[in-house]
VOGU-26275 format. One record per residue: residue number from 1; x, y, z of N, C-alpha, C, CB in turn; residue in three letters. Coordinates in steps of 0.1 Angstrom, whole numbers. Glycine has a CB too. Example, Ala and Ser with C-alpha at 12.3 -4.5 7.8 and 13.67 -1.06 7.14 Angstrom:
2
 seq   n_u   n_v   n_w  ca_u  ca_v  ca_w   c_u   c_v   c_w  cb_u  cb_v  cb_w type
   1   132   -57    78   123   -45    78   132   -33    78   113   -45    90  ALA
   2   128   -22    71   137   -11    71   129     0    79   141    -6    57  SER
END
This chain:
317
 seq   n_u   n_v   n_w  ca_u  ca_v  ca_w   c_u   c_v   c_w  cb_u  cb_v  cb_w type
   1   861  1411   611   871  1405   620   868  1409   635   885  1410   617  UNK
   2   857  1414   632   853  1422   648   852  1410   659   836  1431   648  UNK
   3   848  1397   651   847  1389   667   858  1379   671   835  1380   668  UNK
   4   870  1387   667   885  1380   673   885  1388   682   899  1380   665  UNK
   5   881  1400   683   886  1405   697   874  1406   705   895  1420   697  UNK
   6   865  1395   707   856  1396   715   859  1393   731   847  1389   710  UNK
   7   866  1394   743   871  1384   751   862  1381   760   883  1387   757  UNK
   8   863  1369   764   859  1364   778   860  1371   790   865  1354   780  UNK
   9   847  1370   798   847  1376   811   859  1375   818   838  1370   820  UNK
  10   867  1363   819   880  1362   826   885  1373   821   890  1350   824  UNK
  11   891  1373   808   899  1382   802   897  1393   804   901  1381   790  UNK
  12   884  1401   809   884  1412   804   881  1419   821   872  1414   790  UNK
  13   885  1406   828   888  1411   842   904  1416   847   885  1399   851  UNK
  14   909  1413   836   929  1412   840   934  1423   833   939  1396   834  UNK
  15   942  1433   842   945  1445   841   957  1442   834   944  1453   852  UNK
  16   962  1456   828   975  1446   824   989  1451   836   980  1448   804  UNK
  17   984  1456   847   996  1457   856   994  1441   866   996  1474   865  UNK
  18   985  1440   869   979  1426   874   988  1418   866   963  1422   872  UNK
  19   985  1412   851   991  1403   842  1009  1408   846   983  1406   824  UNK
  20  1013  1416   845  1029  1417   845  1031  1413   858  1035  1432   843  UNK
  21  1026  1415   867  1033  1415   882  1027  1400   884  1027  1429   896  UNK
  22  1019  1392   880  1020  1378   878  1028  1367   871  1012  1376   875  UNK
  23  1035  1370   861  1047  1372   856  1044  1362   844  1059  1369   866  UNK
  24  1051  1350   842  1054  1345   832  1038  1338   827  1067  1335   836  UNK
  25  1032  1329   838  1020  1318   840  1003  1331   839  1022  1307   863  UNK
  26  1007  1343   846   997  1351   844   995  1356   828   999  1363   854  UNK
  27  1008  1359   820  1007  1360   808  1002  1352   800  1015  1361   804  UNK
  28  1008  1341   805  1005  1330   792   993  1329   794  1011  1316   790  UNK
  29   980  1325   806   969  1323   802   960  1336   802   965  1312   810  UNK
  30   970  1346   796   962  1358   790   961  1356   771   971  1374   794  UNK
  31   972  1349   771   973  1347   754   966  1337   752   987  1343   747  UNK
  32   962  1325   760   950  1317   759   933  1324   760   951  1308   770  UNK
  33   934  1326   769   923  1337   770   913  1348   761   929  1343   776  UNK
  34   925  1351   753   924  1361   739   923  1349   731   939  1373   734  UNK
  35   936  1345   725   932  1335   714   922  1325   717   944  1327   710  UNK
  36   917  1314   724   902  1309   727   891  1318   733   903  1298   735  UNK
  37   889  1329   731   879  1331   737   866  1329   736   881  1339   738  UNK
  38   861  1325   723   853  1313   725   847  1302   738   861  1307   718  UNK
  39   858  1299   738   857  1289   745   867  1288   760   859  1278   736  UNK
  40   863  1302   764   871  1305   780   882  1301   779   866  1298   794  UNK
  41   888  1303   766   907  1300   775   910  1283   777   907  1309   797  UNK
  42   899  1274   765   902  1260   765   907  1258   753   892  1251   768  UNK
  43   916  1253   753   926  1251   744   918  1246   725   938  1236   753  UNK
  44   915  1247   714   911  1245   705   924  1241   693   902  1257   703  UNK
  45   919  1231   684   932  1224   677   929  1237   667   932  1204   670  UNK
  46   943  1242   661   943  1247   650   940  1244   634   951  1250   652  UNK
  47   942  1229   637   943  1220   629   926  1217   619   948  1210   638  UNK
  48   919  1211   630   908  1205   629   897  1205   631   910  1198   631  UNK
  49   901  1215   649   890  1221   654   885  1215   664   880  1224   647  UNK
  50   891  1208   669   885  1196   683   890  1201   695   890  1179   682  UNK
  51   884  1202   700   884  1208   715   887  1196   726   870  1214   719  UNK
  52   890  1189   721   894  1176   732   908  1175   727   886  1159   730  UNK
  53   920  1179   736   936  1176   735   940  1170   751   946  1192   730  UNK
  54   951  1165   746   960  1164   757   971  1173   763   964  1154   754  UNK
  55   973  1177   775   975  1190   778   993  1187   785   960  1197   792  UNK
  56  1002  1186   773  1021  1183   776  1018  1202   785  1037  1181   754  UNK
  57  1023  1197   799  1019  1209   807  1039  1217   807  1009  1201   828  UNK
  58  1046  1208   809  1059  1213   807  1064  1218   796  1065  1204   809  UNK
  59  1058  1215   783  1061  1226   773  1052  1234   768  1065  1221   763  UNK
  60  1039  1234   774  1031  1246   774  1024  1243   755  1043  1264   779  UNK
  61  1025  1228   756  1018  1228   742  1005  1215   747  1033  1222   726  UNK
  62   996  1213   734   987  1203   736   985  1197   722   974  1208   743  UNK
  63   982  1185   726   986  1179   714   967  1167   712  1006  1168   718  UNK
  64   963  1169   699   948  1169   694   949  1156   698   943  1173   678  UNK
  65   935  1154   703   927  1135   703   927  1134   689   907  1132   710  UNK
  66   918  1143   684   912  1138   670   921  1134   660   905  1149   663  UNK
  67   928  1142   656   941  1142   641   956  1141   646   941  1159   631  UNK
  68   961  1143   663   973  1141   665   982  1152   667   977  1133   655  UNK
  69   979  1163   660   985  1174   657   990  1183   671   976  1180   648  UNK
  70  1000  1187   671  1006  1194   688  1004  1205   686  1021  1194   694  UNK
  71  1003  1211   689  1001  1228   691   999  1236   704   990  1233   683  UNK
  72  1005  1251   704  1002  1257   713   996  1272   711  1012  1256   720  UNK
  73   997  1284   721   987  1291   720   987  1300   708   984  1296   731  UNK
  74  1000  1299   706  1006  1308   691  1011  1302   681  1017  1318   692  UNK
  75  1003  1287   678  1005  1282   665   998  1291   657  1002  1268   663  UNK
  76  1008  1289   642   995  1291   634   994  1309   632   980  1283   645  UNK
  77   997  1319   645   995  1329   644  1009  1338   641   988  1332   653  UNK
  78  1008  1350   647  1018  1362   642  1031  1359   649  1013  1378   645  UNK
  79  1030  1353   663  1036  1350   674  1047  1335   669  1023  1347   686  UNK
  80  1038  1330   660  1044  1314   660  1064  1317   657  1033  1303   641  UNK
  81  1069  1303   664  1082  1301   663  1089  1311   665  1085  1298   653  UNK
  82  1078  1316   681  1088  1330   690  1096  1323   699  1079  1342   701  UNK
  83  1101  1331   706  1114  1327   715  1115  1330   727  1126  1332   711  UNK
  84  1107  1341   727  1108  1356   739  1097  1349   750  1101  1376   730  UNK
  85  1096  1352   760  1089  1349   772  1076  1354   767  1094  1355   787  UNK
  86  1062  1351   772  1050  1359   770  1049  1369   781  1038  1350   768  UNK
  87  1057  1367   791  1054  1383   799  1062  1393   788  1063  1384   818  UNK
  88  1076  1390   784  1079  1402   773  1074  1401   767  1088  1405   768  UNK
  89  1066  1393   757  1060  1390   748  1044  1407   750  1056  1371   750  UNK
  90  1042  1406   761  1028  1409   762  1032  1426   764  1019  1399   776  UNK
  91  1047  1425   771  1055  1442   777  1055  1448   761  1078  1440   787  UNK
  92  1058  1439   756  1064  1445   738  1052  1451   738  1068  1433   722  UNK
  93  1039  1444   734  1024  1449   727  1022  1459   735  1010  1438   726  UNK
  94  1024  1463   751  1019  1473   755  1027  1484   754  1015  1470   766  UNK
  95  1042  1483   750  1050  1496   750  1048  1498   732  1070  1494   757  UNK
  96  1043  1488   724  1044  1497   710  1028  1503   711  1048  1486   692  UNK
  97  1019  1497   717  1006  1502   714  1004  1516   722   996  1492   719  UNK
  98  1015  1520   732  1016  1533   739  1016  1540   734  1024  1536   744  UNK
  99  1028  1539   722  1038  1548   723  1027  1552   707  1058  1543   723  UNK
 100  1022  1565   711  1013  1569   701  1018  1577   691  1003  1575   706  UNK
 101  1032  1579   687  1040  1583   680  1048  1574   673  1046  1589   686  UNK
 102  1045  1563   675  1056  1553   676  1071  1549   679  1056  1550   668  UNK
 103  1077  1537   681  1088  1533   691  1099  1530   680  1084  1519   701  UNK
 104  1113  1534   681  1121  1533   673  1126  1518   677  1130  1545   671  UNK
 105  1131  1509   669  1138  1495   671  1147  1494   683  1147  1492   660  UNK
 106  1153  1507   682  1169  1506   690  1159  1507   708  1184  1526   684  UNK
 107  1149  1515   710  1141  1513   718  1139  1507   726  1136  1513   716  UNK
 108  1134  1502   717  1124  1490   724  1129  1476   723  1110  1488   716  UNK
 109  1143  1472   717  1158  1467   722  1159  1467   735  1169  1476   718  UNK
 110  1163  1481   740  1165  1483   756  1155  1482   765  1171  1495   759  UNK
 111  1142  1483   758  1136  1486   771  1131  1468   773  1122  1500   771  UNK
 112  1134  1460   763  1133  1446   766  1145  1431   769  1126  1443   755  UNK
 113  1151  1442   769  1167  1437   767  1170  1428   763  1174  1436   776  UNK
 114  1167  1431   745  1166  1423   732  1175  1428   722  1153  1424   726  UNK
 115  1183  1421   714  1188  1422   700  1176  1436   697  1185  1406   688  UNK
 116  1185  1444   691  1174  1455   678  1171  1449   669  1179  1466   669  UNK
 117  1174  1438   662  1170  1427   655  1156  1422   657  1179  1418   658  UNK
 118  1158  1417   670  1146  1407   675  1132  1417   673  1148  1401   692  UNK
 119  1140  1430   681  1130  1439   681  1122  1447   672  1134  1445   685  UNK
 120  1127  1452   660  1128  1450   646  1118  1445   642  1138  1443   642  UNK
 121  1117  1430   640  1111  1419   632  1095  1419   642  1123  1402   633  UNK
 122  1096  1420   655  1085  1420   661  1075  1429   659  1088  1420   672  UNK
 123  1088  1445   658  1077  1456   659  1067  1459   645  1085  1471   663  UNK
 124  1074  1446   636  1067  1447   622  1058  1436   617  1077  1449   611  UNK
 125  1061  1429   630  1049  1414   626  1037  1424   631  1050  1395   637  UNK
 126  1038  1435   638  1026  1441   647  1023  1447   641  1025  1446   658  UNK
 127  1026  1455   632  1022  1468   620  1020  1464   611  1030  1479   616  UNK
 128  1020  1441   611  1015  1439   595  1000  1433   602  1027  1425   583  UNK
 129   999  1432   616   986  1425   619   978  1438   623   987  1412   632  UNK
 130   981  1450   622   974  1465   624   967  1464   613   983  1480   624  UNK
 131   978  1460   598   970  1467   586   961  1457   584   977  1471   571  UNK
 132   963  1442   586   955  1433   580   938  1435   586   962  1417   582  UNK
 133   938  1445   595   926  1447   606   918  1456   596   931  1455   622  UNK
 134   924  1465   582   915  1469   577   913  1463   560   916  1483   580  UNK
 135   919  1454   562   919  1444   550   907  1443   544   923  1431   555  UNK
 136   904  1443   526   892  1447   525   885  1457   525   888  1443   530  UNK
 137   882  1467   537   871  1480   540   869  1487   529   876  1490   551  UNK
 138   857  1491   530   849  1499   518   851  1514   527   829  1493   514  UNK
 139   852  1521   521   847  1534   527   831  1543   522   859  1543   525  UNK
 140   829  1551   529   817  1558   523   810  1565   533   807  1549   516  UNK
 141   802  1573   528   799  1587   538   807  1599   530   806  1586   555  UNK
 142   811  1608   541   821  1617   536   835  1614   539   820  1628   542  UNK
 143   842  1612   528   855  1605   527   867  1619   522   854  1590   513  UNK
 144   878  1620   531   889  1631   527   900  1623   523   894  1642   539  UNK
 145   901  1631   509   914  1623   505   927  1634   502   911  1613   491  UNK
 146   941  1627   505   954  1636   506   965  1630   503   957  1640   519  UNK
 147   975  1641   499   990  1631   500   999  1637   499   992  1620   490  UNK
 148  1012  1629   508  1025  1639   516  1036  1627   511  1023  1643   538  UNK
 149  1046  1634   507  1057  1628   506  1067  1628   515  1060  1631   498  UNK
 150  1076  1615   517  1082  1609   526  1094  1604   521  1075  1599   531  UNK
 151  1105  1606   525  1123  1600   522  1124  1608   510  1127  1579   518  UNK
 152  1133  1597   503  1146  1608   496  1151  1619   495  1147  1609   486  UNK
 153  1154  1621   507  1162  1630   513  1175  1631   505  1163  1626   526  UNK
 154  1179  1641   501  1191  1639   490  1201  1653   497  1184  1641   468  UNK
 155  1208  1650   504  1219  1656   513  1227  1671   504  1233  1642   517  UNK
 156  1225  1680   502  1232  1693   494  1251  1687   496  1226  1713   504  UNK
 157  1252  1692   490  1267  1696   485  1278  1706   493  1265  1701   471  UNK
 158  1286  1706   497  1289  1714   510  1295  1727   506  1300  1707   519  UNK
 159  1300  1729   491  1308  1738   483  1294  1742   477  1321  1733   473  UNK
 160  1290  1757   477  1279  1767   468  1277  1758   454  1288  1786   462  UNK
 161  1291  1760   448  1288  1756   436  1292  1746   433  1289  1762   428  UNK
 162  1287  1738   442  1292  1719   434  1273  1717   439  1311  1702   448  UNK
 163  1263  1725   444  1252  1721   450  1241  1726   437  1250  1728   465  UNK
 164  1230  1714   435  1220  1717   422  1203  1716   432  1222  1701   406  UNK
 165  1197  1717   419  1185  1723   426  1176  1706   428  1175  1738   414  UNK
 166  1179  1703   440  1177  1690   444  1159  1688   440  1182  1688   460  UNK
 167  1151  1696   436  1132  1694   431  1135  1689   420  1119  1708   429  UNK
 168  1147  1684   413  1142  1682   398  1148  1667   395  1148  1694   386  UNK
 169  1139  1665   392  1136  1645   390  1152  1640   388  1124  1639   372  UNK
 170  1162  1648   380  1172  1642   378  1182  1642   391  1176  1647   366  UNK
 171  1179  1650   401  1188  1652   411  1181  1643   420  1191  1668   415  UNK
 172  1173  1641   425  1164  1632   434  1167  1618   439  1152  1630   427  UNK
 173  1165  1610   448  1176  1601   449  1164  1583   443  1185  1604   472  UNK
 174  1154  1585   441  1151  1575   438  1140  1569   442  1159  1570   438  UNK
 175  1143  1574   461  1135  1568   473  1125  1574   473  1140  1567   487  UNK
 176  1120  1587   470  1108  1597   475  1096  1588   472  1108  1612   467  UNK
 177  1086  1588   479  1071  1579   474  1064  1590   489  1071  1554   476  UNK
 178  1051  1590   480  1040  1596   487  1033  1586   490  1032  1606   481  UNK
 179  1026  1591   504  1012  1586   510  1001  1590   505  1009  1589   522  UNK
 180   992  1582   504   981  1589   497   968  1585   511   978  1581   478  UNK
 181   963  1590   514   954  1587   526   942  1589   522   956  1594   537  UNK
 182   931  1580   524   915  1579   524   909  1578   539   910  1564   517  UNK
 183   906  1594   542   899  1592   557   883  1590   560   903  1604   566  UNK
 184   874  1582   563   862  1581   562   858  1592   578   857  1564   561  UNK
 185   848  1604   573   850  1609   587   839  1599   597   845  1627   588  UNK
 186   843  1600   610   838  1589   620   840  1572   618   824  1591   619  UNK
 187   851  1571   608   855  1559   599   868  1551   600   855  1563   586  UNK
 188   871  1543   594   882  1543   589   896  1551   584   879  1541   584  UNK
 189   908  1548   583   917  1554   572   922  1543   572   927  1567   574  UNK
 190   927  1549   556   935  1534   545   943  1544   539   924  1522   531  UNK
 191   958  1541   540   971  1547   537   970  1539   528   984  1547   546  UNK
 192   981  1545   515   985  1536   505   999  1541   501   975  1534   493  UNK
 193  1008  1532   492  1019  1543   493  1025  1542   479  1030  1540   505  UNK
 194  1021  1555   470  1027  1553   459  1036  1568   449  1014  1547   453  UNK
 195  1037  1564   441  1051  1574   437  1045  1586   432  1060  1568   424  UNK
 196  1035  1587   428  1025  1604   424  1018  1605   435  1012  1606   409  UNK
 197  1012  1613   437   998  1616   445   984  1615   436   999  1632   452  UNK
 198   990  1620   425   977  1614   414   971  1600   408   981  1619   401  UNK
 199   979  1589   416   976  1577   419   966  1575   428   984  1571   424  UNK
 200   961  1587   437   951  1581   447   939  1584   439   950  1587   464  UNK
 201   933  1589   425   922  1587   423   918  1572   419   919  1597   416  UNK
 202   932  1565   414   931  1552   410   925  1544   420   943  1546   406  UNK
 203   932  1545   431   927  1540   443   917  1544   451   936  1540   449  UNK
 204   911  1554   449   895  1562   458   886  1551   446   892  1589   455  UNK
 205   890  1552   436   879  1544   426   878  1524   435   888  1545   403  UNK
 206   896  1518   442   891  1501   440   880  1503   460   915  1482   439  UNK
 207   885  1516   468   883  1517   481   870  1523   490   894  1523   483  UNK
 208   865  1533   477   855  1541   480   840  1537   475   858  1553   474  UNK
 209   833  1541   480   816  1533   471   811  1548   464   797  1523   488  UNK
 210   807  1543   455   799  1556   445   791  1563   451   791  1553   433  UNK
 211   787  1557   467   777  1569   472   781  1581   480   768  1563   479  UNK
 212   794  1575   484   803  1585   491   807  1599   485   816  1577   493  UNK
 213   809  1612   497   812  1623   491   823  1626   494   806  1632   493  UNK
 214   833  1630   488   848  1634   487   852  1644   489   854  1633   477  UNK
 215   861  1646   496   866  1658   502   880  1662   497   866  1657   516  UNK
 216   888  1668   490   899  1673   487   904  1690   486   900  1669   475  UNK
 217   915  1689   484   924  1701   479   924  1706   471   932  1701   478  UNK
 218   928  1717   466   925  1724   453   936  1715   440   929  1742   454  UNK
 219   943  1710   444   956  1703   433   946  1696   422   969  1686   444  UNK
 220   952  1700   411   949  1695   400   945  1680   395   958  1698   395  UNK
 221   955  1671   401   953  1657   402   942  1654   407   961  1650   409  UNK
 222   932  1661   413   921  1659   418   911  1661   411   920  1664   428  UNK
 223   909  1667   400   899  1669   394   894  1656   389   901  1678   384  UNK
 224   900  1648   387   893  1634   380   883  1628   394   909  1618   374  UNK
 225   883  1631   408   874  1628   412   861  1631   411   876  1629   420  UNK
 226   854  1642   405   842  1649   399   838  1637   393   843  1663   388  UNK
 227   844  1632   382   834  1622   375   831  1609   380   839  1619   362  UNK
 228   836  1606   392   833  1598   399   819  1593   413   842  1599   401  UNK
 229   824  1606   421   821  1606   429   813  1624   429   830  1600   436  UNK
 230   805  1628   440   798  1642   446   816  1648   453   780  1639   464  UNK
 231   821  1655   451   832  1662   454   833  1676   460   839  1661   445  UNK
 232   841  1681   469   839  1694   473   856  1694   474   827  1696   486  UNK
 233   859  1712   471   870  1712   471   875  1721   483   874  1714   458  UNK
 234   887  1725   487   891  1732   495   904  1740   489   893  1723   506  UNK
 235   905  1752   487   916  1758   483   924  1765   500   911  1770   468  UNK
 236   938  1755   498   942  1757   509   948  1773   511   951  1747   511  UNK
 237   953  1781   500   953  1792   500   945  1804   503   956  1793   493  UNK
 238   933  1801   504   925  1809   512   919  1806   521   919  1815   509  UNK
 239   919  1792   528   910  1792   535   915  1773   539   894  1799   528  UNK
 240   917  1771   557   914  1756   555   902  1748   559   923  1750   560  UNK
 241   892  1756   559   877  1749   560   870  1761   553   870  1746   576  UNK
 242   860  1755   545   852  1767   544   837  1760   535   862  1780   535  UNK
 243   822  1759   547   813  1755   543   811  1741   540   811  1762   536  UNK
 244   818  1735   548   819  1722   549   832  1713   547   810  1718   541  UNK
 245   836  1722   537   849  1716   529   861  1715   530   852  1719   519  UNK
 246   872  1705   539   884  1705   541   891  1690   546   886  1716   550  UNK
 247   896  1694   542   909  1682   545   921  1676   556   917  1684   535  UNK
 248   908  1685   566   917  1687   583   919  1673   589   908  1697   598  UNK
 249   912  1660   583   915  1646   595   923  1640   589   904  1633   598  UNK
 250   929  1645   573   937  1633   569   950  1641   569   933  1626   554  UNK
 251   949  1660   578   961  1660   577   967  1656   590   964  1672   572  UNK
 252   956  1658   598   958  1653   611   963  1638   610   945  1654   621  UNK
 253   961  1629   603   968  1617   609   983  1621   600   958  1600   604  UNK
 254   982  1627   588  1000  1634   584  1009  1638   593  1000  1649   577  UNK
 255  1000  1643   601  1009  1649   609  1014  1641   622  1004  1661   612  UNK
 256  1007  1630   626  1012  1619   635  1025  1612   625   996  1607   640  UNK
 257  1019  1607   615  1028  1599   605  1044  1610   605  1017  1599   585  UNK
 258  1044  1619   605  1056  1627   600  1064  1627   613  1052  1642   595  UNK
 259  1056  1633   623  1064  1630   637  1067  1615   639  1055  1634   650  UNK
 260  1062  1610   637  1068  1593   638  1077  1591   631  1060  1582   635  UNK
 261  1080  1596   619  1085  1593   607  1102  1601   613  1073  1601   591  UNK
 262  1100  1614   615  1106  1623   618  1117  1624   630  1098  1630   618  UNK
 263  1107  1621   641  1109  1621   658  1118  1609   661  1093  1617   666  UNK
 264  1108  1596   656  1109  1584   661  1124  1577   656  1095  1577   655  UNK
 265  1122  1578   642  1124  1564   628  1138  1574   623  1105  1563   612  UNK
 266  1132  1584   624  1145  1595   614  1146  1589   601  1164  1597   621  UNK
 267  1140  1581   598  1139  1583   580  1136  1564   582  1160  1591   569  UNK
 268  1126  1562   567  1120  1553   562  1127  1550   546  1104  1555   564  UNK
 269  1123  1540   547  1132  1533   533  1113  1528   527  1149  1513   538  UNK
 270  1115  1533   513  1103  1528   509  1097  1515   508  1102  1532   499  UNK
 271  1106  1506   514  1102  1492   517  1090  1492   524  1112  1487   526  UNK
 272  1095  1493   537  1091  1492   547  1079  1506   548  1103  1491   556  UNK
 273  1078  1517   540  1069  1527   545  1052  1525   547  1072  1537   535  UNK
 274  1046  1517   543  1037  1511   541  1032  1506   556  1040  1502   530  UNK
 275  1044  1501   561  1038  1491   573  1039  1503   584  1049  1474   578  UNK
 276  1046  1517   583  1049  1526   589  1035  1533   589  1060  1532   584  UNK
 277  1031  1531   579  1015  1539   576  1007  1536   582  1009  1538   564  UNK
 278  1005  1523   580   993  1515   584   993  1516   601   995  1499   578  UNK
 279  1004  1516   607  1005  1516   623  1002  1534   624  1025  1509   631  UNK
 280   999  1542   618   998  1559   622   982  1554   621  1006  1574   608  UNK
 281   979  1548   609   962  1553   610   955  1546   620   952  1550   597  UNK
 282   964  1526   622   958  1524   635   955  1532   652   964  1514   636  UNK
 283   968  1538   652   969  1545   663   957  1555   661   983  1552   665  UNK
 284   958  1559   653   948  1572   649   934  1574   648   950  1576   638  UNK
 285   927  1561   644   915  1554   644   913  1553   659   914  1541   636  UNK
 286   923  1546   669   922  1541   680   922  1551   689   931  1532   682  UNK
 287   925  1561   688   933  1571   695   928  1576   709   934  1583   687  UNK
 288   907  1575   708   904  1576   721   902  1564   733   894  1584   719  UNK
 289   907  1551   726   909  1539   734   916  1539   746   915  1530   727  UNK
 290   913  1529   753   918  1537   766   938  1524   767   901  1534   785  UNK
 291   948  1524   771   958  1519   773   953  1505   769   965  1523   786  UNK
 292   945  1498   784   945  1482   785   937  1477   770   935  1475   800  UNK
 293   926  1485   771   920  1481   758   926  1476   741   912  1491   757  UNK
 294   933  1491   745   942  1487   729   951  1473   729   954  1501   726  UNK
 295   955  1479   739   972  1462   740   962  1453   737   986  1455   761  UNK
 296   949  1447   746   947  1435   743   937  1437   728   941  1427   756  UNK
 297   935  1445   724   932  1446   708   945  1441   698   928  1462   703  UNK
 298   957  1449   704   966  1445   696   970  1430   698   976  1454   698  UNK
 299   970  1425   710   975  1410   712   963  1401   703   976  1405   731  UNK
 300   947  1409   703   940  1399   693   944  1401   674   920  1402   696  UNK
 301   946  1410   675   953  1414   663   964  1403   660   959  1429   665  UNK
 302   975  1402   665   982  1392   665   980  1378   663   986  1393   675  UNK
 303   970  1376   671   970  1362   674   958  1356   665   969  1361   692  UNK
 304   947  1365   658   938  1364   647   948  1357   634   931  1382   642  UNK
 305   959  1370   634   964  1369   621   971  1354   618   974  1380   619  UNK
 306   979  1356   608   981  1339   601   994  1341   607   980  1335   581  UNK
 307  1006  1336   601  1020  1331   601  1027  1345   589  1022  1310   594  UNK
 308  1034  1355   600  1039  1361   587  1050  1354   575  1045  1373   592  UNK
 309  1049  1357   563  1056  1351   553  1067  1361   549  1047  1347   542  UNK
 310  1068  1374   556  1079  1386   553  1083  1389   566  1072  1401   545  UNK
 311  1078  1385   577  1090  1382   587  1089  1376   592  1094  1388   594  UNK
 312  1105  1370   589  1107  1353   597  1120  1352   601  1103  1339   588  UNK
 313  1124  1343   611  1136  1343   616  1143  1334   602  1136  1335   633  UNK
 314  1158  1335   603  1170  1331   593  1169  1319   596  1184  1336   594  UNK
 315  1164  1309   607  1164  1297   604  1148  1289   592  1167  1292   618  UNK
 316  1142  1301   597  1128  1297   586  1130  1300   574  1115  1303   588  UNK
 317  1144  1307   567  1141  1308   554  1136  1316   548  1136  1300   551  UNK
END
């Protein structure tokens, strides 16, 4: 996917305090810009592929010589059947791509002076075009794998003895699910989110290549990596590195994930935890990127991706 975010010289002249303080017209032919960059920011049918349209300049759409078809610069993508201006449009991508902790809804509401709603639905079309960025990926090299649990939070009882020992499966509220994390060092990470932690050897087996060496914890669930893969273990009780062996990058992105989780969000519904994930490792992968770079990664992110089918406005159904 690497050559969606290739941009054009124009583009990669325009700062993004330049783009804001030009306002509505400076934006929009930043979203052209990114999405054709190909072809400098000239309009391309989504359709068909013909580069000859007619350019309806008052609704900011163009409509194909070839097949007829109208479109504009966010058909088709993550953006399609938005509402919001593309200068906010572009303010949104650069205040969630900031915020390297991530941005709670109610937030980023105010700071766009938007429905929490609107805000909501946006800040998750962006954490579904984060994950689709590692859609696929193999890992290999030296790979650390881990996993931390998240929600069901189950509230004690306010009387001594009306309160039970909330670790035991029957008292538990239902919601608890772990992360299981695959960090490639100098690589990748791929979050996954499932109800054991002894699920991620299932998953090191569809994500990892047999030549890769594995890095873990001393936990038991981990032994079935040996017959797989070259493995090295780490017993966190005495020691958290020792002679090569530890599991310090995947706790380091844990620990972004938890503050976000924690800080930000104050609690995730296992729905949604997944898309929560996927936005920690992007940040986390990205982390020594510099501000402008990322946003317009994220706006190619966006604007690569397809039409989300899990968030859509109530009149789409």
């Amino acid at each position: 996917m690497a050559q969606h975010f290739l941009l054009s010289a124009k583009a990669r002249t325009l700062s993004l305090r330049s783009i804001y303080a030009g306002g509505e017209d400076k934006a929009y032919e930043t979203f052209k810009a990114i999405r054709w960059g190909a072809t400098n920011g000239e309009p391309v049918c989504s359709r068909c592929g013909c580069c000859d349209s007619y350019d309806i300049a008052k609704r900011r759409q163009f409509q194909c010589k070839a097949c007829g078809y109208r479109y504009s610069v966010t058909s088709g993508t993550i953006f399609a059947s938005r509402k919001m201006a593309f200068v906010d449009l572009l303010a949104a991508i650069c205040i969630f791509t900031n915020a390297v902790k991530g941005i709670s809804s109610l937030q980023m509401g105010r700071d766009l002076d938007c429905q929490q709603k609107t805000a909501f639905v946006l800040c998750h079309k962006l954490r579904e075009a984060m994950a689709a960025e590692v859609e696929g990926e193999t890992l290999d090299d030296v790979v650390e794998i881990d996993g931390a649990y998240f929600g069901g939070h189950v509230r004690p009882a306010n009387l001594k003895e009306d309160r039970v020992d909330r670790r035991r499966a029957e008292n538990q509220s239902g919601a608890r699910r772990v992360v299981v994390v695959l960090r490639q060092r100098g690589g990748r990470t791929l979050p996954f989110v499932a109800k054991t932690e002894g699920e991620g050897v299932a998953i090191a087996r569809r994500v990892v290549a047999p030549t890769a060496t594995m890095q873990a914890d001393e936990a038991a669930h981990w032994d079935a990596l040996h017959a797989s893969w070259k493995t090295f273990r780490i017993n966190h009780s005495q020691a958290y590195s020792f002679d090569g062996a530890c599991t310090n990058q995947a706790e380091s992105y844990f620990s972004r994930l938890r503050r976000m989780v924690t800080g930000q969000h104050h609690g995730v519904s296992p729905k949604h935890l997944s898309q929560y994930a996927h936005e920690a490792a992007w940040k986390e992968d990205h982390r020594r990127g510099d501000n402008g770079a990322l946003a317009f990664r994220s706006l190619g992110l966006g604007l690569a991706h397809g039409v989300s089918r899990e968030w859509a406005g109530y009149w789409q159904r």
